[in-house]
MMTF fields as JSON, N, C-alpha, C and O atoms, coordinates in Angstrom:
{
  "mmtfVersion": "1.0.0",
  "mmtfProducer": "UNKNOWN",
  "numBonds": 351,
  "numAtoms": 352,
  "numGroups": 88,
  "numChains": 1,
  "numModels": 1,
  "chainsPerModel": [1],
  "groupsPerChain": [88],
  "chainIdList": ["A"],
  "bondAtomList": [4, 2, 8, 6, 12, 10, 16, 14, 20, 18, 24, 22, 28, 26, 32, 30, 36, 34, 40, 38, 44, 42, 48, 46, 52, 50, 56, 54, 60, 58, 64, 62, 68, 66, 72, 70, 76, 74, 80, 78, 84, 82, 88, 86, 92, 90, 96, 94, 100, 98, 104, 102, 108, 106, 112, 110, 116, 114, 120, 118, 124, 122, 128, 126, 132, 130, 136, 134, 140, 138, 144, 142, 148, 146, 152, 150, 156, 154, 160, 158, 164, 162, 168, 166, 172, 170, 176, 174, 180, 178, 184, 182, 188, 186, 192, 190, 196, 194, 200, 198, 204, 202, 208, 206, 212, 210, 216, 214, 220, 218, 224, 222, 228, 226, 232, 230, 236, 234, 240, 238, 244, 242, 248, 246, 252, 250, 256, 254, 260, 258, 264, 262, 268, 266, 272, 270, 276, 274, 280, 278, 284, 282, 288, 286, 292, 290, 296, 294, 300, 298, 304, 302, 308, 306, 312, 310, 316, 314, 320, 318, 324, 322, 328, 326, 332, 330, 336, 334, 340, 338, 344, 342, 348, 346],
  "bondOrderList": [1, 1, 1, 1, 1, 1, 1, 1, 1, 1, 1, 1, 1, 1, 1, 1, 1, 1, 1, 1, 1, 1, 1, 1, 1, 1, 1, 1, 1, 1, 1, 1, 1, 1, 1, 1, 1, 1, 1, 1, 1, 1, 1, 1, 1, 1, 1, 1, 1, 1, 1, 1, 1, 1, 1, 1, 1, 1, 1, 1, 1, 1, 1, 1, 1, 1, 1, 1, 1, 1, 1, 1, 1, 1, 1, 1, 1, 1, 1, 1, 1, 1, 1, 1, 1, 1, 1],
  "groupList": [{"groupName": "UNK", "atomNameList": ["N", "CA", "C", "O"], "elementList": ["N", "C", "C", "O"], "formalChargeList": [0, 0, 0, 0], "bondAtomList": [1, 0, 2, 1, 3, 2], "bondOrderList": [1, 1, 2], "singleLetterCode": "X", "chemCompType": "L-PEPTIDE LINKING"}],
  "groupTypeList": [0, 0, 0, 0, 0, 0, 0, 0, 0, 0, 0, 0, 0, 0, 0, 0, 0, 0, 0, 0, 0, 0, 0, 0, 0, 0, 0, 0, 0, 0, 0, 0, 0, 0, 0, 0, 0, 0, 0, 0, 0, 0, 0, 0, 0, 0, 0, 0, 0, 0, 0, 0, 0, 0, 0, 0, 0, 0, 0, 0, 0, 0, 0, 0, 0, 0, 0, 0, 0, 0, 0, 0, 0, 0, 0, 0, 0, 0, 0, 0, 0, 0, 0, 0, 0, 0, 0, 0],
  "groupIdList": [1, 2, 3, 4, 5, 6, 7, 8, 9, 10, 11, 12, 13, 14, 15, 16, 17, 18, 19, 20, 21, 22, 23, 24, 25, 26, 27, 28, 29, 30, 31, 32, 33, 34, 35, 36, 37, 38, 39, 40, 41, 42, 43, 44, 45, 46, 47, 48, 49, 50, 51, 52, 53, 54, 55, 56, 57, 58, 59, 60, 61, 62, 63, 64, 65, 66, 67, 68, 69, 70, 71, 72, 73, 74, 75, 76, 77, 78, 79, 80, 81, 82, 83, 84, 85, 86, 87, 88],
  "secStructList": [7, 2, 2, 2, 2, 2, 2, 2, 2, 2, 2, 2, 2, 2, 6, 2, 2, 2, 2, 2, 2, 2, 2, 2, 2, 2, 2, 2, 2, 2, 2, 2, 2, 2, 2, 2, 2, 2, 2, 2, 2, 2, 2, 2, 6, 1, 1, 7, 7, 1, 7, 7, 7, 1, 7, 7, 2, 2, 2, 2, 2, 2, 2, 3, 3, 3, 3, 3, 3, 7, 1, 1, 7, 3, 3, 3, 3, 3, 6, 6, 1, 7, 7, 3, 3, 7, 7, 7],
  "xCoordList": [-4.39, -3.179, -3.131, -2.078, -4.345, -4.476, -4.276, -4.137, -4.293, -4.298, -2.871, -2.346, -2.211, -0.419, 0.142, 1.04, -0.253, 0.11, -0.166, 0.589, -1.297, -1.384, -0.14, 0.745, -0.465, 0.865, 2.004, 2.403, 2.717, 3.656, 4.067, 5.236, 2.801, 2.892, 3.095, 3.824, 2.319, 2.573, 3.845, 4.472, 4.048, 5.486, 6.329, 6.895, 6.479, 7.719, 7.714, 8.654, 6.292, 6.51, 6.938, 7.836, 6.439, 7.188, 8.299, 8.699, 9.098, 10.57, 10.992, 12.199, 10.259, 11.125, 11.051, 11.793, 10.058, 9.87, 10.461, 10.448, 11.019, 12.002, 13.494, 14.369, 13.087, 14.806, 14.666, 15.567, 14.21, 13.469, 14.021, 15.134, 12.993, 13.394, 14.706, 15.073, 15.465, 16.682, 17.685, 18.566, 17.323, 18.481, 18.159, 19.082, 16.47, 16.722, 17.142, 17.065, 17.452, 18.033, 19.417, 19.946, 20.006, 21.032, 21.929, 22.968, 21.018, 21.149, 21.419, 22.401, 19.901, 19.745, 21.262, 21.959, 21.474, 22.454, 23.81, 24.163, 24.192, 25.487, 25.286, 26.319, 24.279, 23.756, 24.015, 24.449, 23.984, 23.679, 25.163, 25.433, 26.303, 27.331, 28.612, 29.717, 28.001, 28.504, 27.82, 28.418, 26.717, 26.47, 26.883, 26.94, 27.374, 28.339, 29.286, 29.59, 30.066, 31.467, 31.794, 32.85, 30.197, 30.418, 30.711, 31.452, 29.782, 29.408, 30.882, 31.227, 31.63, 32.434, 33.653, 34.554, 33.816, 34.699, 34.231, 34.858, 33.095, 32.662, 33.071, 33.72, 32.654, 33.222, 34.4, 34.589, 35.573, 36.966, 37.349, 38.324, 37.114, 37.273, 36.75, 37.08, 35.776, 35.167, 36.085, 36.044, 36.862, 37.554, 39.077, 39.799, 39.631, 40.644, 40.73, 39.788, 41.644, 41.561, 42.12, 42.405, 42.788, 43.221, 43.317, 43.279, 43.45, 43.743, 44.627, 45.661, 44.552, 45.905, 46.912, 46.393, 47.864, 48.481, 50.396, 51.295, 49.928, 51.063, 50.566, 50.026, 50.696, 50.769, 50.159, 50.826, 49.238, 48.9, 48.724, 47.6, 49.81, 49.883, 48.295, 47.481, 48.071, 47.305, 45.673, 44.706, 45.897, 44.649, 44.293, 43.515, 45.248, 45.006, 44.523, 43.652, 45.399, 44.968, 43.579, 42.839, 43.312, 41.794, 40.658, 39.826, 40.675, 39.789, 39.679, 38.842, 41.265, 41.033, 41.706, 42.671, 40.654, 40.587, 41.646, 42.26, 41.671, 42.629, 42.45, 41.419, 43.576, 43.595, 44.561, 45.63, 43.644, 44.306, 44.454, 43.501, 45.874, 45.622, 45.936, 46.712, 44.867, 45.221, 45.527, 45.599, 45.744, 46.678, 45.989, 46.651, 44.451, 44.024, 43.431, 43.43, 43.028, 42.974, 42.828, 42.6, 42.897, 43.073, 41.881, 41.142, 41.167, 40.384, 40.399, 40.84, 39.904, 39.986, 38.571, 37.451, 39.024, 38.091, 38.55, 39.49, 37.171, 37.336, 36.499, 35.582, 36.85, 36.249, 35.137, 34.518, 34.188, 33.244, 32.377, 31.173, 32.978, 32.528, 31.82, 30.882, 32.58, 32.805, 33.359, 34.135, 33.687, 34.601, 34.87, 34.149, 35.625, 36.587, 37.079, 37.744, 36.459, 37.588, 38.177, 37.718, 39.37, 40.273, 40.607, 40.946, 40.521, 41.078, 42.628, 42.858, 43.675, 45.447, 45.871, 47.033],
  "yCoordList": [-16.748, -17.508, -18.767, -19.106, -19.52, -20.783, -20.479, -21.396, -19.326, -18.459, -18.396, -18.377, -18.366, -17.852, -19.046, -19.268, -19.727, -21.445, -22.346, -23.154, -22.047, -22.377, -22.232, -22.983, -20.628, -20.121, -20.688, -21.207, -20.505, -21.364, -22.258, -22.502, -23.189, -24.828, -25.115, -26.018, -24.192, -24.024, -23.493, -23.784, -22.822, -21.86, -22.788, -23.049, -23.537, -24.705, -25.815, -26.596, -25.939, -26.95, -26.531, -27.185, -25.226, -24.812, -24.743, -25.112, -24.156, -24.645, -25.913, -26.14, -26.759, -28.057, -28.798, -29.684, -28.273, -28.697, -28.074, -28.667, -26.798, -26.268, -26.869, -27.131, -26.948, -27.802, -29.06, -29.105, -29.898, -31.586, -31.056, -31.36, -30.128, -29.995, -29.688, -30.164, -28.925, -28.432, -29.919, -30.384, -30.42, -31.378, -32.279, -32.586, -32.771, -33.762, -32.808, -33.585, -31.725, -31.088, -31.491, -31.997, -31.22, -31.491, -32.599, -32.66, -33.723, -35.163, -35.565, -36.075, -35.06, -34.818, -34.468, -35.21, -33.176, -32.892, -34.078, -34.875, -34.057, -35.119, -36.21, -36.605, -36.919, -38.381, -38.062, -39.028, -36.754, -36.478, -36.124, -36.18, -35.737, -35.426, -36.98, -37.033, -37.747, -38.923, -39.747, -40.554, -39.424, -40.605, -39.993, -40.706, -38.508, -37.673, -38.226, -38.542, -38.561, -38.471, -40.323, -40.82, -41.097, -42.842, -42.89, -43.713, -41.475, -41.431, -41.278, -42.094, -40.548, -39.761, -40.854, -40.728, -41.817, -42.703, -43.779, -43.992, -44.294, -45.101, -44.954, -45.782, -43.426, -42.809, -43.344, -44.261, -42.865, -42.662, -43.954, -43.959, -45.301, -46.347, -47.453, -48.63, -46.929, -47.102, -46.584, -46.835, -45.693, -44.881, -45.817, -45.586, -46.61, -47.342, -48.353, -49.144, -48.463, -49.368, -50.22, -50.716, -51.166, -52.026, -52.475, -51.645, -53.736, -53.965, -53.558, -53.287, -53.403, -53.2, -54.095, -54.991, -54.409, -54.822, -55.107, -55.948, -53.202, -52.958, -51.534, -50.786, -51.296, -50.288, -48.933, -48.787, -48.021, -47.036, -45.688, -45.202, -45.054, -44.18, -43.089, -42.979, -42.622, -41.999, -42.767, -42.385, -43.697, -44.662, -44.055, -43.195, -44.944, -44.619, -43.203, -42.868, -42.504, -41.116, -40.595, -39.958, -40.909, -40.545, -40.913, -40.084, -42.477, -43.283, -43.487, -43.99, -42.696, -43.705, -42.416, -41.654, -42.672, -41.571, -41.982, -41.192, -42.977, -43.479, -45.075, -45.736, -45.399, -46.727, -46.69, -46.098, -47.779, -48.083, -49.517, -50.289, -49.916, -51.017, -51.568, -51.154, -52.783, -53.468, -54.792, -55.38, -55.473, -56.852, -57.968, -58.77, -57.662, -58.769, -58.209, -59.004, -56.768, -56.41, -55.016, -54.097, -54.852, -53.651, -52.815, -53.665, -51.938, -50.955, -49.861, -48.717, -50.498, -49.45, -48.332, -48.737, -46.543, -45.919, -44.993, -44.262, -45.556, -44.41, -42.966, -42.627, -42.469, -40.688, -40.949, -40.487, -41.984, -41.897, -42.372, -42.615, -42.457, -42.682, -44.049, -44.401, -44.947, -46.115, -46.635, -45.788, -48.138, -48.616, -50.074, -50.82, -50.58, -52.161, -52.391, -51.692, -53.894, -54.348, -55.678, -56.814, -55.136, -56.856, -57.281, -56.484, -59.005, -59.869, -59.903, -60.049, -59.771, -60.09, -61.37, -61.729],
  "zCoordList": [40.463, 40.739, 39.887, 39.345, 39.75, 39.099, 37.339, 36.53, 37.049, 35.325, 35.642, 34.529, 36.266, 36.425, 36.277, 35.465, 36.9, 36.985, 35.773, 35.23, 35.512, 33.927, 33.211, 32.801, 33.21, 32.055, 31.801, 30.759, 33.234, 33.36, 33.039, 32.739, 33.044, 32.662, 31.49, 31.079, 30.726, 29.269, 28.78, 27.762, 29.525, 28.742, 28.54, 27.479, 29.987, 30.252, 29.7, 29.555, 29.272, 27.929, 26.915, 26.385, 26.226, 25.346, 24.978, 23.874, 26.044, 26.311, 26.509, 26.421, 26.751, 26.491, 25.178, 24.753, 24.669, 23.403, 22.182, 21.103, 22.347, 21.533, 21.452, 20.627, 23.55, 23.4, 22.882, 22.044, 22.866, 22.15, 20.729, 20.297, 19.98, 18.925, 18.434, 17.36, 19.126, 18.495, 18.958, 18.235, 20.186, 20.128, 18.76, 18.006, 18.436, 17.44, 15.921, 14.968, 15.57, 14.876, 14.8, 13.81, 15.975, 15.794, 15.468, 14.811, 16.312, 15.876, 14.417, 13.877, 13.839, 12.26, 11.524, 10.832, 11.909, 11.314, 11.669, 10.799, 12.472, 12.901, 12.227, 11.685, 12.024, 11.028, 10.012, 9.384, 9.171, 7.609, 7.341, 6.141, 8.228, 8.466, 8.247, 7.707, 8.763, 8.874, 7.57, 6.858, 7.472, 5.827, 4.924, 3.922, 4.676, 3.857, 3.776, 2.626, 4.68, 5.047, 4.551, 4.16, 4.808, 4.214, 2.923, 2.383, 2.111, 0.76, 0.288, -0.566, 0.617, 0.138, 0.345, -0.485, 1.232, 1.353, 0.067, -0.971, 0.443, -0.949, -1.942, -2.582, -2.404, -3.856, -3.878, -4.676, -2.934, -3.202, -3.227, -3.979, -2.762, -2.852, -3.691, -3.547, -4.721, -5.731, -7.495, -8.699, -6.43, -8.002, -7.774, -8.745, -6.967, -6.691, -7.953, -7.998, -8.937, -9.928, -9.794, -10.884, -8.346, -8.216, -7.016, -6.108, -6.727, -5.182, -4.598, -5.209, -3.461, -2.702, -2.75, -3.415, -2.524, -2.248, -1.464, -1.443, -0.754, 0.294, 0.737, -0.078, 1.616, 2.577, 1.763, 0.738, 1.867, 1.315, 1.839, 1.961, 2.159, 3.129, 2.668, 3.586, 1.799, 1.589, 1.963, 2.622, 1.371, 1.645, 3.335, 3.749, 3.997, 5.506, 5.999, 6.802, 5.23, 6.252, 5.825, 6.575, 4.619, 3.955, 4.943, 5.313, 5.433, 5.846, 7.286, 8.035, 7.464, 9.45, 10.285, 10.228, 11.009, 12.255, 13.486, 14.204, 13.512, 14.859, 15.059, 15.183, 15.048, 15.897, 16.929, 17.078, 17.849, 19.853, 19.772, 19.673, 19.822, 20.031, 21.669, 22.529, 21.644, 23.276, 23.35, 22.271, 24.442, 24.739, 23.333, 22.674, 23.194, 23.035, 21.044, 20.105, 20.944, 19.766, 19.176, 19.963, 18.341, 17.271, 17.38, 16.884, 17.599, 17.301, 16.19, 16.077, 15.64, 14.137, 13.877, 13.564, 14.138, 14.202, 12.737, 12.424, 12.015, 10.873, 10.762, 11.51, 10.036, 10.023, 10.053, 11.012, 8.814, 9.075, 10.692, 10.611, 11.892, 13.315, 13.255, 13.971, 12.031, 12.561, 13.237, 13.68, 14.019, 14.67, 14.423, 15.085, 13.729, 13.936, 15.22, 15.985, 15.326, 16.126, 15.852, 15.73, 15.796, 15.153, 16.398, 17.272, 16.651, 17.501, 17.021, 15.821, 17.934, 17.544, 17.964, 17.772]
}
């Protein structure tokens, strides 16, 4: 009985340690997903040959995932799963 109990003990570590592993896999991946996605904004804002200086419809939709605004300020969420927050 005490050889069964063993087993067990072991197995169920095993299994938790696969699951351990695959969640920090996945983590991995979602991080490498998002410093892609910084890289790739960098680039594109690096190839810009001038300042802005009015409204850039394309600009925006490239870079920004959503903004909420509330009483007191702006929340600015970009693709890359950054977040601004402007005081209004």
């Amino acid at each position: 009985a005490k050889s069964k109990n063993d087993y067990e003990d072991v197995a169920d570590k095993i299994y938790r340690l696969r699951e351990l592993k695959q969640n920090a896999l996945v983590e991995n991946a979602e991080r490498e997903r998002k410093r892609q996605r910084i890289a790739e904004m960098t680039d594109f804002l690096n190839e810009q040959s001038c300042e802005l200086e009015e409204y850039d419809e394309q600009l925006v939709r490239r870079l920004i995932e959503k903004v909420t605004v509330y009483e007191e300020k702006v929340n600015i969420e970009f693709k890359s799963g950054v977040e601004v927050d402007v005081e209004i």
